[in-house]
N, C-alpha and C positions, 0 to 999 in steps of 0.2 A: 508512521504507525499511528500518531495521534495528532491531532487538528492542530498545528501551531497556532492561525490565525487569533482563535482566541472570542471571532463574533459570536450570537446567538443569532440561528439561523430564520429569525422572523422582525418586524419591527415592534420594538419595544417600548418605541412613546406614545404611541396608540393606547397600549393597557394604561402608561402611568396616567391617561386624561381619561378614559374610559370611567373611574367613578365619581359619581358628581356632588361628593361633599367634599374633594381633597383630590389631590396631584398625588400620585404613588411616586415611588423614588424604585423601581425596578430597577436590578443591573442589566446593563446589554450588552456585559462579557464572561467569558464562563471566568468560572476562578475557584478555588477550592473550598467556599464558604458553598458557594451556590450547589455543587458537587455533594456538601455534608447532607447542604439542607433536603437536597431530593434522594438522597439513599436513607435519610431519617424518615420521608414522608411515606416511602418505598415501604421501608421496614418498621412504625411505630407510627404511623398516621394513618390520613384518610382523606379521600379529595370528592366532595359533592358537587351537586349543580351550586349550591348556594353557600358552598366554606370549604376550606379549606383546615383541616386537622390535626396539628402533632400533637401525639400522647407521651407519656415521662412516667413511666413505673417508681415506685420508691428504691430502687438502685438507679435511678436515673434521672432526681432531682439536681443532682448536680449540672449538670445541660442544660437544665430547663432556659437558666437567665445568660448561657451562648446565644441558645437558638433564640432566643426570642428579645435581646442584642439584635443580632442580624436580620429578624423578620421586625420587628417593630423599627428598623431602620427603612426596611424595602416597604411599609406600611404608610408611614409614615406619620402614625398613629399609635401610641403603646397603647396594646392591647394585656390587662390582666388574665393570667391564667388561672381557671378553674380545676377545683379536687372535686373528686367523686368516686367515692370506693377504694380510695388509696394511690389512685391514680390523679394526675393532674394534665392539664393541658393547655395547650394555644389554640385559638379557633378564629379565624379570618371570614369576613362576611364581603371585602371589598372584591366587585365584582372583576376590575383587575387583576387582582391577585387571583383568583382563583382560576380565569383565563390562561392567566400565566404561565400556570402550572400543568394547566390543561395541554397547554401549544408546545413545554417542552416533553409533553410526551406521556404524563401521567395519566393513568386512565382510573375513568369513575367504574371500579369492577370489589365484587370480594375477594376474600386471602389467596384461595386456588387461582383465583386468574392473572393475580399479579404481573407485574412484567418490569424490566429494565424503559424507565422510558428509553425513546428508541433517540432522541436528540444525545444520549451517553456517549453512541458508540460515536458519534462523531464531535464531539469533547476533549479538550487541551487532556494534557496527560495530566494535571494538577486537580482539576473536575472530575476526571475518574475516580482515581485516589479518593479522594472527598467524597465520592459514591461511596465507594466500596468500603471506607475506614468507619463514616456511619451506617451503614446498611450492617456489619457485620458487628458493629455495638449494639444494634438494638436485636439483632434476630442472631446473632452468634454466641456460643459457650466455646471453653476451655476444658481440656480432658483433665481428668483426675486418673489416677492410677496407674494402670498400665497403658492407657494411652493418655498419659500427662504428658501437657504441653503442646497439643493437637489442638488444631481451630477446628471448629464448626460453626455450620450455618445453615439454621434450620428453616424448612417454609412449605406451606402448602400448595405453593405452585411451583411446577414442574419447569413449564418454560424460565419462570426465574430463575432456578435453580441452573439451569443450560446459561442462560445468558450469563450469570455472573460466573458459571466459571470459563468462558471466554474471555469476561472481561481480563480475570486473572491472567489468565494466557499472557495475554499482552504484557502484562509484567513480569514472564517467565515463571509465573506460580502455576504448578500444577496442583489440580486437587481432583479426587474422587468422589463420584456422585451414586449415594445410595438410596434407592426406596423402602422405604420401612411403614411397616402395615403399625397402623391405630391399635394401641390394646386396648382389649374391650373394657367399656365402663359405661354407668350410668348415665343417662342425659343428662346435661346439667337445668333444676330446676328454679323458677324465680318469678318473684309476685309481681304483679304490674300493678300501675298505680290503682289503677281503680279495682285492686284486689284480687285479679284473676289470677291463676296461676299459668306458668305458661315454661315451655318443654323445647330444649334446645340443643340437638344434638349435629356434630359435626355432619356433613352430604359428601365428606370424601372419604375413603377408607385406607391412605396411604398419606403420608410427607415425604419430604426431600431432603435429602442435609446432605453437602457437601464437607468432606473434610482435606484437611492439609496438613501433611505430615515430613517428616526429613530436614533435608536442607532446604524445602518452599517455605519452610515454618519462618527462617532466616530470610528469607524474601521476601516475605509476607510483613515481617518486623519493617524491614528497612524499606520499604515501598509502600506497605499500606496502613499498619496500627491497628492499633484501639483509639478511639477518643479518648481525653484524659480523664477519668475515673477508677471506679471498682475494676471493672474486665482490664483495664490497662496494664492495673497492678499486678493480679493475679498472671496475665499473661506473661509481665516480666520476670516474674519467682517461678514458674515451671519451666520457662524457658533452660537448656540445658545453662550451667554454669560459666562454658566460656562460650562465647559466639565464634560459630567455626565449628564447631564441634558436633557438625549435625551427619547423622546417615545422609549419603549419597542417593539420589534419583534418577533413574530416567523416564525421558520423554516417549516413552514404546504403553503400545497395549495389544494385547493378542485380541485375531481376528475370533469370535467367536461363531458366526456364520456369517455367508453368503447370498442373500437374497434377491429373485430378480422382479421387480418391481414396474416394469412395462418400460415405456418410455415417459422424457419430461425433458420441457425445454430447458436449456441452456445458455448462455451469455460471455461474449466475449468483453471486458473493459479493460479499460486503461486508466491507471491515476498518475495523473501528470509529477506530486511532487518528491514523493520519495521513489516512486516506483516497484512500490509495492502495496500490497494489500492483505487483510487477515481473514482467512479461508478455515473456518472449522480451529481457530486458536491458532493454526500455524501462519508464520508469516510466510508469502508468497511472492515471488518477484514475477512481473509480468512480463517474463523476455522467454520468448521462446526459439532459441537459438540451439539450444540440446536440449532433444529429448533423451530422459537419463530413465536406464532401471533402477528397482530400486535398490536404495542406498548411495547409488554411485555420485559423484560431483562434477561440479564444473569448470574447468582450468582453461580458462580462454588468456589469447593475448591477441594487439593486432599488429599488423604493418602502415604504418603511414603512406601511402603509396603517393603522397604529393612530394615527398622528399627524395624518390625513386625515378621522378621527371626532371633532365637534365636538357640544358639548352634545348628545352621542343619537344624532344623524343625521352621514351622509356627503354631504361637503364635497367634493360633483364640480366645482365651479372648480376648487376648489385643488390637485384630483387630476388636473386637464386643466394645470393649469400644470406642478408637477411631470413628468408623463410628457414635456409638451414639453422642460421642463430635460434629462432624463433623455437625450431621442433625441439630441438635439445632442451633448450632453456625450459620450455612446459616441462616438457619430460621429467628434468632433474626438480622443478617444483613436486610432482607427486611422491618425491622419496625425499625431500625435506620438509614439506607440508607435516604439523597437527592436526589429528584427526579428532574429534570430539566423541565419534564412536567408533569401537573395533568394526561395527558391521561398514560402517562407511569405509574404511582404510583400505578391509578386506577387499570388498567391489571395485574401488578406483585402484587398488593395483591388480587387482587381477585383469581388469580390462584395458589400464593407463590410459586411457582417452585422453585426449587435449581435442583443445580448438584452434587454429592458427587461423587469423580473419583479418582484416583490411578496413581501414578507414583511409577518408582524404580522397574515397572514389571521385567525387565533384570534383574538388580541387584539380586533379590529376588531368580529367575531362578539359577542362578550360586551359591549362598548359599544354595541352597536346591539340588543344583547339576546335576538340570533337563537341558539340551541342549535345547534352544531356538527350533533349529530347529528338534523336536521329537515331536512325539504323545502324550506324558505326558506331554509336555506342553501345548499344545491344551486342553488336558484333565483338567490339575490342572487351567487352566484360565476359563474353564467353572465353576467348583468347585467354583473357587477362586469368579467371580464376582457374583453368584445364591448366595452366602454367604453374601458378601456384600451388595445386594439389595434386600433380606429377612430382614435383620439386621435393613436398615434404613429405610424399608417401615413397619418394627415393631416401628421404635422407629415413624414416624409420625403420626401414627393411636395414639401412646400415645398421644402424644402433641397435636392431634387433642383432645382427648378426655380431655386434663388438658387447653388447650388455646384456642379450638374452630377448627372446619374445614375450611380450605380456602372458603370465600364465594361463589365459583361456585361449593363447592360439587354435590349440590343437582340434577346436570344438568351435571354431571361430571357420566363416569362409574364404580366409584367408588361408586356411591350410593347403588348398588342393595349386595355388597360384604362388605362394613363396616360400621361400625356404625360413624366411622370418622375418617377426614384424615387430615392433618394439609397439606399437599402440593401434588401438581399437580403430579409434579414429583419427583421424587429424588434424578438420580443417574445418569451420565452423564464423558462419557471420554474426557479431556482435554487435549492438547499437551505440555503441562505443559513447555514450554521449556525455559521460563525463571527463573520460580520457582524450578524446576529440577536443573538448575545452582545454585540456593543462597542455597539448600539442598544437594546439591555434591552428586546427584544420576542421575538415566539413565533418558529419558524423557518418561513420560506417560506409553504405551504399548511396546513401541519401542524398538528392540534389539541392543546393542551396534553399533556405528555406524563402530567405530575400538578401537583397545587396545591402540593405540596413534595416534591422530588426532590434525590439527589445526582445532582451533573454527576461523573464521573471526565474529568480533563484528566492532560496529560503527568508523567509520571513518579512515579505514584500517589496526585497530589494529590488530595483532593475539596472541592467546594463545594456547599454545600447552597443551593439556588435555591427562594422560597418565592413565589407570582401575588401581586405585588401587588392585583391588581383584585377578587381574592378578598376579601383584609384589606379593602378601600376600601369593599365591597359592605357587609360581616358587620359593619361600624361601622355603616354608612350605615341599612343594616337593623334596628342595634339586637340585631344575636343574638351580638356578637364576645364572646368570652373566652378567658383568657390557657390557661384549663382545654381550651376546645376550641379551639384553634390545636395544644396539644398532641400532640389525638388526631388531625388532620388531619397531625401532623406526622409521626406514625409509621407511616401508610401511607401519604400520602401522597394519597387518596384522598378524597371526601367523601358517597359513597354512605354507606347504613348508619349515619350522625349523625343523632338525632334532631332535635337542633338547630337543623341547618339546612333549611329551605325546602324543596320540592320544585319550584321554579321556579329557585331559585338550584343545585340539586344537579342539575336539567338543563343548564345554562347552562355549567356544571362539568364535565359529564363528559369523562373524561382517554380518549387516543387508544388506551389498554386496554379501555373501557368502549365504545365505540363500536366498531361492527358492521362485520365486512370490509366489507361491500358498500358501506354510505356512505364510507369511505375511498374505493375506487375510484369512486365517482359522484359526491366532488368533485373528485378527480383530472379525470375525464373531461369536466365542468364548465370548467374550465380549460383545458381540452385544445384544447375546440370551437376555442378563439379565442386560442391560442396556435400563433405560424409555427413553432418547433422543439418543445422537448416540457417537459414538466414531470417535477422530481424530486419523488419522494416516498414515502414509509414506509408501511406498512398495518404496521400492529403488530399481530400475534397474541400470544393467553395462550400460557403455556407450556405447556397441553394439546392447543393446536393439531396438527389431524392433516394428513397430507399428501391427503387432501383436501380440507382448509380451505383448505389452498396453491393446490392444482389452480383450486380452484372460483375464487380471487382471480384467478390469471392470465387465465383463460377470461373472467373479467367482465370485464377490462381491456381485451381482446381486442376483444370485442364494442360493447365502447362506443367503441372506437376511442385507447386510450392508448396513445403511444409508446412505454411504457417501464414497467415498473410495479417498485416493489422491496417485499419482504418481511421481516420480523424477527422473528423468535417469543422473546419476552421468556424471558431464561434459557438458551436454546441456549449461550451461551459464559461459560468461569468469570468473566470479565471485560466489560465495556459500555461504552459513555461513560455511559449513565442510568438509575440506581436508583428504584424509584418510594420515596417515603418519606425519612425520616433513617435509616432499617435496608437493610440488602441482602435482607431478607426482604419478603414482603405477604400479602393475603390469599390464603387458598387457593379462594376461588369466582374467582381471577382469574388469579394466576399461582405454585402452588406450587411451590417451592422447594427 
């Protein structure tokens, strides 16, 4: 959900040489200071062509000698601050710095146009925080009365006011966003220096103020603050008495209309590291493996089907027994599961759905000796899942008939064909790819990605993952050596070794080497005789053109797959998987 990494997404030794009496000390990583200082610039400053701004009200003298700590460090020059009206401030002229500020996203606008820089939303979770804890010290109040103890934050832009309560989001704060109309008053008058009088009334006729009330107010405490001053205090005396003790909320708001709006493009992505992404404050996972009405959940599990392949051939008892394991076990998860809302509970029993789905397909392929990329694979994967989802839409018609049908059979199209059915659905492909890891098999449907690959995992670790069934083959065969493990090692690949086999370097080829089309025509394979949908990857080279893209969708289309996703090896400086021990490969595949 938030940037582990930690960089600032541009180069930052540029600005610190960019002014020519002095070397700035710019940071070039986010951190919670950097985070205060641009929700302060946001909410009580100003950013020009030629300075840079922060103001300090007289409840806000106390701050002043933080922030300007932290900016007369990044300056590298103490800068005194100026009073004027009761007000004081910091003001920067070095042209660094005010670039700076520019590039993470601060724009030279008045109070209505305001905005989140946009470098926030991709900001450590600590940088946020340090938005959001100064931004609502300097433009937030605390309720008095009967709404004592409620945060506000007030502003005359609108899009701010949307952005920051996304930001919240993210930290499970919800808050409500009201417009309130200007009461009328006077312009405000005032002499200019050379005596003129002059007339200054607001150009908008409404503000914005978010507020947050309940148990967010608790969340809000322990995730975002006050800075430590007046509003601190104040917030922690209204606060109820014992923490805990707050009204319950949820996460619902009633539709209030319908509008239809023409058309507008759309976009499919993928984020490689949590695998998910924040959609309008909800979090979203990018697997489209069940599509769900609303309310209802997801209750997948899979079969390893590399464990199912016995000396050679597949072992259909023991994959008939499994899959039965399999339907029960979902099953009785939906009536031991907590539910976090009644409507959810309601939905997923009324319809019990599960997903029962398969990983270790590659694996399983090279024990049985079938080449990924042939027609017998295509073949044995329709076999393979019409088997599977015969099996466990027998074993739910049992269990309907020993524990009852899910209670929307009767309104379900399953009425007129059984006499019961204990779930909606079934059987369902997952991209298994975390649990594919703790089971040391391929992931889901997917074909090897390479015979040695780095994995990138959390926080720039890597592991280098090398097929066993490759080394077990190259011994078994008599061609293994420590010289050519080497060269497999450094791309990654096994085309192009003389060495080895050209039975064994079909059996091998990694999910670069194989042809959109068989990607999507074992997908579709799957498909046939799968009740929700199947995840899965079509890996293009890095030369891939956007009609290589087009053409994948359109096949997917046609053969009838729910869902299809694409990745063109290299698109991002970053991946979860490297082919090879190097971040480079060959250039007939994917240059770099």
């Amino acid at each position: 959900m938030f940037n582990k990494g930690g960089s600032l997404p541009f180069d930052v030794e540029k600005l610190n040489l960019k002014s020519p009496r002095r070397e700035l000390n710019l940071p070039d990583k986010w951190s919670r200071e950097l985070g205060q200082v641009l929700g302060w610039l946001i909410g009580g400053g100003a950013l020009t062509r030629e300075k840079v701004i922060f103001y300090f009200g007289a409840e806000e003298y106390n701050l002043l000698p933080y922030f300007a700590k932290i900016l007369n460090k990044w300056n590298n020059y103490e800068v005194k601050p100026h009073e004027h009206g009761g007000v004081r401030r910091l003001q920067y002229h070095a042209q660094g710095m005010v670039e700076f500020f520019s590039r993470l996203g601060v724009k030279k606008v008045k109070s209505m146009d305001k905005e989140v820089p946009k470098t926030i939303f991709t900001a450590t979770k600590e940088a946020v925080s340090g938005f959001l804890q100064a931004l609502f010290t300097a433009d937030g109040t605390i309720g008095t009365g009967k709404n004592r103890g409620q945060v506000r934050l007030t502003t005359a832009s609108e899009i701010l006011a949307k952005q920051v309560q996304l930001l919240l989001l993210s930290f499970g704060i919800k808050s409500k966003r009201y417009r309130r109309k200007y009461s009328k008053s006077k312009p405000f008058v005032y002499t200019a220096k050379k005596g003129e009088k002059r007339y200054y009334e607001s150009r908008g006729n409404y503000y914005y103020e978010l507020v947050i009330t309940r148990q967010n107010l608790e969340r809000f405490y322990n995730e975002i603050d006050f800075l430590e001053g007046k509003k601190e205090k104040v917030f922690i005396e209204r606060m109820p008495n014992k923490r805990g003790y707050f009204y319950t909320d949820t996460f619902e708001d009633e539709v209030d209309f319908i509008e239809e709006v023409g058309l507008a493009e759309v976009y499919d992505l993928t984020e490689p590291y949590s695998h998910s992404f924040i959609a309008n404050g909800i979090i979203a996972h990018n697997c489209g493996e069940v599509p769900l009405l609303p309310y209802e959940s997801c209750n997948l599990g899979s079969i390893n089907l590399a464990k199912v392949v016995e000396g050679g051939r597949m072992n259909w008892k023991k994959l008939a027994k499994l899959v039965n394991i399999g339907v029960e076990f979902l099953d009785n998860v939906i009536d031991a599961n907590k539910y976090p809302l009644r409507e959810i509970e309601k939905m997923t029993k009324g319809n019990r759905k599960i997903g029962l789905g398969v990983m270790g397909f590659a694996e399983a392929l090279i024990k049985l000796r079938i080449p990924y990329a042939s027609r017998r694979a295509v073949e044995f994967a329709e076999k393979l899942m019409r088997f599977i989802s015969e099996q466990a839409r027998k074993r739910s018609e049992e269990l309907g008939e020993e524990k009852g049908s899910f209670p929307n059979f009767d309104q379900s199209v399953f009425a007129d064909k059984y006499k019961a059915m204990r779930n909606a659905t079934v059987t369902s492909i997952a991209p298994t790819g975390s649990i594919s890891i703790i089971a040391g098999t391929t992931s889901g449907i997917e074909p090897i990605f390479a015979v040695v690959y780095l994995r990138e995992i959390l926080e720039g670790m890597r592991l280098v993952e090398i097929n066993q069934l490759f080394e077990n083959i190259a011994i078994e065969r008599e061609f293994y050596s420590e010289e050519l493990m080497e060269k497999v090692a450094k791309y990654g690949i096994v085309q192009g070794i003389e060495e080895i086999p050209e039975d064994v370097k079909e059996l091998f080829k990694t999910a670069l080497e194989i042809s959109p089309e068989q990607h999507v025509r074992i997908q579709a394979a799957f498909q046939k005789y799968v009740d929700n949908a199947v995840a899965k990857t079509v890996n293009l080279p890095y030369h891939a053109t956007i009609e290589d893209v087009r053409k994948v969708f359109w096949l997917a289309y046609k053969l009838k797959c729910k869902g299809i996703t694409v990745y063109r090896y290299g698109s991002k400086e970053e991946q979860v998987l490297y082919l090879g021990t190097e971040k480079t490969c060959r250039m007939e595949t994917c240059p770099l």
